[in-house]
C-alpha positions as CSV (number, residue, x, y, z in Angstrom):
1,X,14.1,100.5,64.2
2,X,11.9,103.3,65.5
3,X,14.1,106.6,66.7
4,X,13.8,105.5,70.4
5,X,15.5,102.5,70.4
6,X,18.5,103.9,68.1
7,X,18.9,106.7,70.8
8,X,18.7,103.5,73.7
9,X,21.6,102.0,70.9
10,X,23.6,104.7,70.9
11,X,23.7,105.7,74.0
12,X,24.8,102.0,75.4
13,X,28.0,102.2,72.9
14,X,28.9,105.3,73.9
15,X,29.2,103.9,77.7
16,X,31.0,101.1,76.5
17,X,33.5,103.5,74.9
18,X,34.5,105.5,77.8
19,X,34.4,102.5,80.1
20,X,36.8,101.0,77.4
21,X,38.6,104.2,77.5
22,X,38.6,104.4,81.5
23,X,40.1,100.4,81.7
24,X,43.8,100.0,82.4
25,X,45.3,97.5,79.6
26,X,48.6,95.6,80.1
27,X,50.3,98.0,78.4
28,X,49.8,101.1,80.9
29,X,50.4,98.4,84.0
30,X,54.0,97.6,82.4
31,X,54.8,101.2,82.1
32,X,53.6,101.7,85.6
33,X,56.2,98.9,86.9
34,X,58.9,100.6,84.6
35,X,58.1,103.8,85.9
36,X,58.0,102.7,89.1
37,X,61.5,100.5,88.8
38,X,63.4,104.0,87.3
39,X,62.3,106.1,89.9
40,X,63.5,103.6,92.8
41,X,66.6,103.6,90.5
42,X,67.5,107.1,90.4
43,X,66.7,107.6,94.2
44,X,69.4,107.8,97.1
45,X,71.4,104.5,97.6
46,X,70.6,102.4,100.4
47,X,74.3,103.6,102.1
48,X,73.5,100.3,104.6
49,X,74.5,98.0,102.8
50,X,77.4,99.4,100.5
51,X,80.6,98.4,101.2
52,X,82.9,101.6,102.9
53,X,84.8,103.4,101.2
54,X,88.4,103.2,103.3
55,X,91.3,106.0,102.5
56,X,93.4,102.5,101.5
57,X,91.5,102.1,98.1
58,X,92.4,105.8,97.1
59,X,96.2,104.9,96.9
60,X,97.5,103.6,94.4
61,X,100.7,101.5,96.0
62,X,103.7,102.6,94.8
63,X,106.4,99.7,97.2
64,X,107.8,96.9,95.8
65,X,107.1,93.6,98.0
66,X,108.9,93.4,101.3
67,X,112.1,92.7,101.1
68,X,112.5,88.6,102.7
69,X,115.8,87.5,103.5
70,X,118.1,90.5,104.4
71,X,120.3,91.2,107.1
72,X,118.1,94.2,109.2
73,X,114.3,93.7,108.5
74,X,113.7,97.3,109.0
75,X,115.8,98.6,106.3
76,X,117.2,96.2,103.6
77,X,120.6,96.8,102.5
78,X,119.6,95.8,98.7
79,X,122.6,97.8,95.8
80,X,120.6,99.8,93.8
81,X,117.5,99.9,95.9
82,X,116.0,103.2,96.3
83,X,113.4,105.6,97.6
84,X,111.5,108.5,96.9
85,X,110.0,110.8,99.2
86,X,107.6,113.9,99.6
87,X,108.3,116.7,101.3
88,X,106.7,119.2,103.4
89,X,107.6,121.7,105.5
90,X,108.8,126.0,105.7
91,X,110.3,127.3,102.5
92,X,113.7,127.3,104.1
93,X,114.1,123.9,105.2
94,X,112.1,122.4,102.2
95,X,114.6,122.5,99.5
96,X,112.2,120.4,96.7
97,X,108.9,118.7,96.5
98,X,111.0,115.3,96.9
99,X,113.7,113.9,98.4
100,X,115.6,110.4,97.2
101,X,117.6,107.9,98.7
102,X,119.3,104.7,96.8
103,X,122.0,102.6,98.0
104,X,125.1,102.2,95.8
105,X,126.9,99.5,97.8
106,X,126.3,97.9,100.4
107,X,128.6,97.5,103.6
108,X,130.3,94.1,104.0
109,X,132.4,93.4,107.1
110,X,134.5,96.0,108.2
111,X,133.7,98.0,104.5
112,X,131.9,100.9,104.6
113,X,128.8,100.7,102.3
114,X,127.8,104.3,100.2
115,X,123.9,105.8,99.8
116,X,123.3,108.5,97.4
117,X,120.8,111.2,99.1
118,X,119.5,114.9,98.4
119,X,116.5,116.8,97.3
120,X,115.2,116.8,93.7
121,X,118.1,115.7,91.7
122,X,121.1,116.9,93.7
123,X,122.5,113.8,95.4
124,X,125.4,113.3,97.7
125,X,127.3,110.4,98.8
126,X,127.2,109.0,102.6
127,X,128.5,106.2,104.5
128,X,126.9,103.1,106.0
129,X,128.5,100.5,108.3
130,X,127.4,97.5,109.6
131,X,128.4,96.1,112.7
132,X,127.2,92.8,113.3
133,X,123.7,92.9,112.3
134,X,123.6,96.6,113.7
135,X,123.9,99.9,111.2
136,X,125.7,102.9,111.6
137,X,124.8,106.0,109.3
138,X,126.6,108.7,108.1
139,X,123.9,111.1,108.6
140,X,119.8,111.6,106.9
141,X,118.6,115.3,106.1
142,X,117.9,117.1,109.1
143,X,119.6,116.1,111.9
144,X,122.1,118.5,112.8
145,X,121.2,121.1,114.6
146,X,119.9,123.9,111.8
147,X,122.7,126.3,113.3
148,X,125.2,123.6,111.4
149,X,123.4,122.0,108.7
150,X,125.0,120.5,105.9
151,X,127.9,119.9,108.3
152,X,129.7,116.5,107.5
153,X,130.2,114.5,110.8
154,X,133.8,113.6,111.8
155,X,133.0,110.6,113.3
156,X,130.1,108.4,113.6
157,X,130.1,106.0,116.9
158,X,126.7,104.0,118.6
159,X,123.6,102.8,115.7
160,X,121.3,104.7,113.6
161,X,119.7,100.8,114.1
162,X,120.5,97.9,116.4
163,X,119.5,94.2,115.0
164,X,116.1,93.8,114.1
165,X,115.5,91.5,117.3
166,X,116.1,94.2,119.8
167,X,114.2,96.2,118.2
168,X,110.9,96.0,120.6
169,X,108.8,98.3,122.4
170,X,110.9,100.2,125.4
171,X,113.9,99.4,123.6
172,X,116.8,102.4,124.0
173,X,119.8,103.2,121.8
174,X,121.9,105.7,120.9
175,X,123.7,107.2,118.0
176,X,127.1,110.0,118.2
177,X,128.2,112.1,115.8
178,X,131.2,114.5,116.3
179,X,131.4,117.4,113.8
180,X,134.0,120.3,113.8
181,X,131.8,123.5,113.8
182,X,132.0,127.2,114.4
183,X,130.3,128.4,116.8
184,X,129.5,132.1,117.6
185,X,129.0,133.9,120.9
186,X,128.4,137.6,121.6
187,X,130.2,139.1,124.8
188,X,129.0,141.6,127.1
189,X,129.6,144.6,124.6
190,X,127.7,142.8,121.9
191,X,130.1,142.4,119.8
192,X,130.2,138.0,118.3
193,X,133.5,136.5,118.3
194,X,134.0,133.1,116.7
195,X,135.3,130.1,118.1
196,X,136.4,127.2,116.4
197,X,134.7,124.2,118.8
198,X,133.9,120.2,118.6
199,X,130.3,119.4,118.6
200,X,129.3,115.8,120.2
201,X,125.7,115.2,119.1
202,X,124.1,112.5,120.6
203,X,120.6,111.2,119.3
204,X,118.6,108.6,121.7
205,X,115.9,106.5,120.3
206,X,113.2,104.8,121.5
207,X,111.0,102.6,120.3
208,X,107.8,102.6,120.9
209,X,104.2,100.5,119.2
210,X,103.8,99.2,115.7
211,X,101.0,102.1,114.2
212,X,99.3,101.8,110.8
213,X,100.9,104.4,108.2
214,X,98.9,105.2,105.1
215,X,101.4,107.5,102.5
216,X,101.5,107.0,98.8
217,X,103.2,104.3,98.6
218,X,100.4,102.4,100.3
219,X,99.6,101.2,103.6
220,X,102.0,99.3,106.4
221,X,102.2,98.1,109.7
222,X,105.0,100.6,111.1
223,X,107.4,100.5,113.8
224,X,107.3,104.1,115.6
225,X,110.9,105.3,116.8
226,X,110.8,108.6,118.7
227,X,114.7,110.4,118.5
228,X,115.6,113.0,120.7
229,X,119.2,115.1,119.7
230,X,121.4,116.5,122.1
231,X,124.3,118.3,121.9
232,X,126.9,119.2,123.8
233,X,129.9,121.6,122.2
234,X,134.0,122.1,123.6
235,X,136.3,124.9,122.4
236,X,139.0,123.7,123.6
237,X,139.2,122.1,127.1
238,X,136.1,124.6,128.1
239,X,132.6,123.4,127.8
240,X,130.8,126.1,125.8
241,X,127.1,126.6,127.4
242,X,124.3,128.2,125.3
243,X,120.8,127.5,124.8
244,X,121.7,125.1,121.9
245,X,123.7,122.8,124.7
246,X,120.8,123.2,127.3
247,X,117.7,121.8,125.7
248,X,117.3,118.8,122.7
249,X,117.4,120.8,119.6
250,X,115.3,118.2,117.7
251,X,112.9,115.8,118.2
252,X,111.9,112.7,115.3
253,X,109.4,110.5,114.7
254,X,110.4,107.4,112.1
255,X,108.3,104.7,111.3
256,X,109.7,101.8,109.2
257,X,108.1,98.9,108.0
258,X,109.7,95.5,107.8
259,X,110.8,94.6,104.6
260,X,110.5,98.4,103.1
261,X,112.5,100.7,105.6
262,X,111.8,104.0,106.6
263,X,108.3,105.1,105.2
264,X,107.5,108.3,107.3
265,X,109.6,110.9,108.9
266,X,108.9,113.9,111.1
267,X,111.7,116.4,112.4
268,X,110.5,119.3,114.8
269,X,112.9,121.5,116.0
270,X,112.3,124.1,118.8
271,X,112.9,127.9,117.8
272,X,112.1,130.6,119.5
273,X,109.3,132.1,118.0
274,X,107.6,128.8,116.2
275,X,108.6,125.1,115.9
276,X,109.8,124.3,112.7
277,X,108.1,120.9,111.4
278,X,109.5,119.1,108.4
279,X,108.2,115.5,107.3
280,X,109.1,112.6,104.6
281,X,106.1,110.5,103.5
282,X,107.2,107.5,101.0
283,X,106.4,107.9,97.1
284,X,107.6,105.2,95.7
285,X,110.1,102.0,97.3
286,X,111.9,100.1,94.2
287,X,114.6,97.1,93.9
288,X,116.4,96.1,91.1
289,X,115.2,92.4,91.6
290,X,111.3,93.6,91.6
């Protein structure tokens, strides 16, 4: 072979090796699409078509079932039942981060029934009635006027709750408690004398829609029930007037659910400088049959 066709040689396999060289082969095309398949993969999701992400999936449910079968729908009178609540509200009404409730024994007839409540571990006994189908309740946290909390009514007359079936938007009830309190008055010197007087405090509900309630114990269909406390106060055969007997000295929102009871509560009462807001949100509901 003479020197001029080995350079022609040469040269023509060289071009065939950076042609080779310059081909894709499988290989490189199924990185490519693997390449190509990661990066799509570790981009933004396509948000369109995910399923939402609702404030109901983030609680864990902490109710036993609804309660079928009992007397009042919107609270069942079940021994040993019990509830636990969060608290929230100023230092000085907020006595612990939780607040419990458990029936003892339940009212039959003319028997009074008994339900341990109090915050954190220190419970008291109260009474329950039942009328009928109707309760009558000793007294929850917070509804005496904060001049006489902790006072123990004398006598309990009306219902905390009528029967379930009259229980419907519009609907208008009442509850009375009578306490024996000490109320204090300053006279024109300034000087406060105190009087022993009879307090009649009368609470008016009204019911109002069925709203959605989402607390820690899960979500329910709710029956609102707006309170309004009034009070009027005697020291003898005299009407005593002061700005506690003037105005409502609280206002309430409950919600219960049928089956569960009470799963929210909200007490405001008027001061003079700033409203005082304390509320009950539902932890856990528990039976001794569940």
């Amino acid at each position: 072979m003479s020197s001029r066709a080995r350079d022609i040689l040469l040269l023509v396999v060289a071009v065939a090796l950076v042609a080779a060289a310059l081909l894709p082969t499988g290989e490189e095309e199924n990185l490519k699409d693997e390449d190509s398949t990661q990066t799509e993969a570790r981009g933004e999701p396509d948000l369109s078509s995910a399923e939402p992400l609702t404030i109901n999936k983030q609680i864990r449910p902490g109710a036993a079932k609804p309660a079928k079968g009992v007397e009042h729908l919107f609270w069942p009178l079940v021994e040993g039942s019990e509830w636990i609540y969060k608290v929230e509200g100023p230092d000085d009404l907020n006595l612990a981060k939780t607040w419990s409730m458990k029936i003892t024994r339940v009212p039959a007839d003319e028997k009074p029934g008994e339900i341990e409540m109090g915050f954190g571990e220190e419970m008291l006994a109260y009474g329950v009635w039942k009328e009928g189908e109707s309760i009558s309740l000793e007294g929850l946290p917070f509804v005496e006027p904060l001049q006489f909390r902790g006072n123990r009514p004398t006598a309990v007359d009306g219902s905390f709750l009528p029967f379930s079936s009259a229980m419907i938007e519009g609907a208008v009830w009442k509850h009375i408690y009578k306490r024996d309190v000490v109320h204090e008055s300053p006279d024109k010197h300034g000087v406060t004398h105190m009087q022993k007087a009879v307090g009649e405090q009368v609470d008016r509900a009204m019911v109002g829609e069925m709203e959605v309630v989402i607390v820690a114990a899960g979500r329910f269909d709710a029956l609102r029930i707006d309170w309004l406390g009034r009070l009027e106060l005697r020291a003898g055969a005299r009407t005593v007037l002061a700005g506690l007997t003037t105005e409502p000295f609280r206002f309430e929102t409950t919600w219960m659910a049928k089956g569960i009871g009470i799963v929210r509560r909200r007490v405001e009462y008027p001061t003079p400088n700033k409203n005082k807001v304390i509320t009950f949100d539902l932890i856990r509901y528990d039976r001794p049959s569940d």
